[in-house]
Residue, then its C-alpha position, 0 to 999 in steps of 0.5 A: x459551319x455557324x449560324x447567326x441569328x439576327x431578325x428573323x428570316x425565312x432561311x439561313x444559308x451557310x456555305x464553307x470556303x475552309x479546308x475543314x479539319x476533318x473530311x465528310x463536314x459539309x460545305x453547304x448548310x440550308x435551313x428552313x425557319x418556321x417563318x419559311x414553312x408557313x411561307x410555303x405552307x400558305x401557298x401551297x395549300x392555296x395551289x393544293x385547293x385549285x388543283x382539287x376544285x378543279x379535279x375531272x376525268x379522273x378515274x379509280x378503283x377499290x374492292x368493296x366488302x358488304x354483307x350483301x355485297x362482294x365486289x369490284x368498284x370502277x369509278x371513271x369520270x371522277x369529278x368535283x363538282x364543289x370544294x370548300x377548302x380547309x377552314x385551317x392548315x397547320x405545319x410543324x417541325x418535329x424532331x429529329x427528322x419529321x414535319x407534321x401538316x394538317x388540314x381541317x374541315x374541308x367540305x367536297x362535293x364529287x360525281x362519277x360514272x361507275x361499274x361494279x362486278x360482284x359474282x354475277x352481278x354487272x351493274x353501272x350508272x352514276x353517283x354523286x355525293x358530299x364529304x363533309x368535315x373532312x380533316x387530314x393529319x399526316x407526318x412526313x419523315x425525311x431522309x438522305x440516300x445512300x447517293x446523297x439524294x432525298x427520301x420523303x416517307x408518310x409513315x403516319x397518316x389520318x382521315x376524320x370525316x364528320x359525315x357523308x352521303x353518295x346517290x347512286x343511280x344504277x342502270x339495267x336489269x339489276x338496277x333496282x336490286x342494287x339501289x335497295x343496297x344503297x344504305x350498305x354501300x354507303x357504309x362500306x364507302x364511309x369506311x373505304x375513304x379514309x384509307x383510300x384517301x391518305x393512300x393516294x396521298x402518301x403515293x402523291x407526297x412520296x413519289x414526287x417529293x424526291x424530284x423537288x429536292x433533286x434540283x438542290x442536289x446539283x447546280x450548273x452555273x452556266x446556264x443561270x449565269x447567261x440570264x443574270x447580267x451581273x456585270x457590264x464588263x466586257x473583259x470580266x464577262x468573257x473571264x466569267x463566261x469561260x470560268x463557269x462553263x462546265x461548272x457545277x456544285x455538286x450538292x448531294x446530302x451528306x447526312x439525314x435532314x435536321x429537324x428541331x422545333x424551329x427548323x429543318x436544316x438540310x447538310x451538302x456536300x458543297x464541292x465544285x466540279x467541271x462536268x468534264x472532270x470527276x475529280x472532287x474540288x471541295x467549295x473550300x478549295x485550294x485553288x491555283x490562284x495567280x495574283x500579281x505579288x506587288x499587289x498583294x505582298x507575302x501571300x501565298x499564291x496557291x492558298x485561297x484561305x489567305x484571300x479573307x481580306x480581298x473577300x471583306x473588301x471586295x467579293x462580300x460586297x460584290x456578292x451582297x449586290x448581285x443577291x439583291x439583283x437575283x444571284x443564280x440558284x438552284x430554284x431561282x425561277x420559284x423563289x425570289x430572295x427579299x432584303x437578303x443579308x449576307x455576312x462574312x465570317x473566318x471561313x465561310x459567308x451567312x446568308x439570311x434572307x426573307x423569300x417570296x414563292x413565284x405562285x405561277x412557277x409553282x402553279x405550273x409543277x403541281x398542275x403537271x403532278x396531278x395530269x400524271x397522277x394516278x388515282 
């Protein structure tokens, strides 16, 4: 599997129809460039500031150790009352498997209800407070299962907060004891943040990352096939219809994800299946082709490596047209391709593409991440 780089695309994708010389290369390759990290970078950040501006009915817990103070914090209503977003986000690639992401100087505005036990003392009310200059650094580690699916670890992750101050507002007899202590508490909050912050984030990344690239890991034709009108036909329709039906690429990754300094390159396995047989069929299969023999003289019959030339003259441009009108794929209803290039190559197709994030897809996963997130 080979690359070209011509001008410079969002991604690459590579996809094999060779019988390979040795077993376990993959049939599939996709690379992400930095052009298309910064891509889903600018739109996720914007998705990322909605979701926090908006952020209510939330609630969390976490001990609190003061001097004075030994005790259990239940917030409850956790709200945002107002959110400055990151003044800059940046995304690099790290190798060999690692992306680094950051934002900094973010200014939130946040209030909730709360109730504190420490030995005898039960004390609720409200608070409210300000983080100010906050800055996030973490580092994503990628990695392929034993099952060909996708691991995403935070192994690194940094909270900076220039400065913050919390009200609070006690309630009950104990009230006025427990708001002498409040310089101590917002000490103890200060300290508490950062940690409690970048671990909500690792759980956040590492627990639903993993769903995103499943839908890589396996495409069914059928259904997508049903909604792309690619020809008029009514013979060629039916002949389509009956092919894919049952028909899916099992794409499970074959080794760890690839990173360098100017992509992330995922490798898959790239075998076709019918749902009904578990039988492999590698994507560069040899398939039982049945071709009218005057048509196309002293070709092999059962070899598809000897269909390069019906390949040039006619699958790569008829390819070519249905990318322009939306091929199906994997994450066809998140991403619309712009000016894909495909090339043909001895053994296997390039295609290059400049891609544009449906900002409503998108919207509606991350809004249904943070309804089931747990604080």
């Amino acid at each position: 599997m080979r690359f070209f780089r011509g001008r410079s695309p969002t991604t690459f994708t590579g996809i094999g129809f060779q019988t390979m010389a040795y077993s376990g290369n993959p049939g599939v390759k996709i690379r992400l460039t930095k052009k298309g990290i910064n891509h889903l970078k600018t739109v996720g950040v914007k998705l990322l500031n909605e979701q926090i501006a908006g952020l209510k009915g939330h609630q969390t817990s976490f001990p609190l150790h003061q001097p004075a103070f030994e005790g259990f914090v239940q917030l409850n209503d956790f709200r945002v009352l107002q959110f400055h977003p990151a003044q800059v986000s940046v995304v690099n690639f790290l190798p060999p498997h690692e992306i680094v992401f950051g934002l900094e100087n973010m200014d939130i505005w946040v209030a909730s209800n709360f109730f504190a036990t420490g030995g005898p003392i039960q004390v609720s009310g409200s608070a409210d407070g300000s983080l100010i200059g906050m800055t996030v650094a973490l580092t994503a580690q990628f990695a392929s299962t034993i099952d060909g699916q996708m691991t995403v670890q935070v192994p690194n992750c940094s909270t900076i907060i220039g400065k913050s101050h919390f009200n609070i507002n006690p309630q009950g007899p104990m009230g006025p004891l427990v708001k002498t202590l409040e310089g101590l508490i917002n000490d103890g909050i200060r300290r508490k943040i950062p940690g409690l912050f970048c671990k909500k984030l690792k759980k956040l990344i590492e627990d639903n990352s993993p769903r995103l690239f499943a839908r890589l890991t396996r495409t069914a034709f059928e259904e997508h096939f049903k909604s792309h009108n690619l020809t008029d036909n009514t013979v060629v329709k039916r002949f389509i219809n009956d092919f894919v039906h049952g028909l899916y690429i099992d794409n499970r990754n074959i080794a760890h994800p690839s990173v360098t300094y100017d992509y992330f390159e995922m490798q898959m396995r790239g075998e076709i299946r019918y749902a009904e047989n578990d039988n492999p069929t590698p994507f560069y299969p040899r398939l039982a082709v049945h071709l009218h023999r005057s048509a196309l003289p002293d070709m092999d019959p059962d070899s598809i490596e000897q269909l390069t030339p019906l390949a040039k003259t006619f699958i790569g441009p008829q390819l070519n047209d249905a990318l322009k009108k939306g091929i199906p794929f994997p994450l066809t209803d998140s991403i619309t391709f712009v000016d894909p290039a495909l090339k043909q190559h001895e053994g296997f197709i390039e295609l290059s593409t400049d891609f544009i994030i449906n900002e409503n897809a998108l919207r509606a996963k991350i809004k249904q991440t943070f309804a089931g997130l747990e604080f």
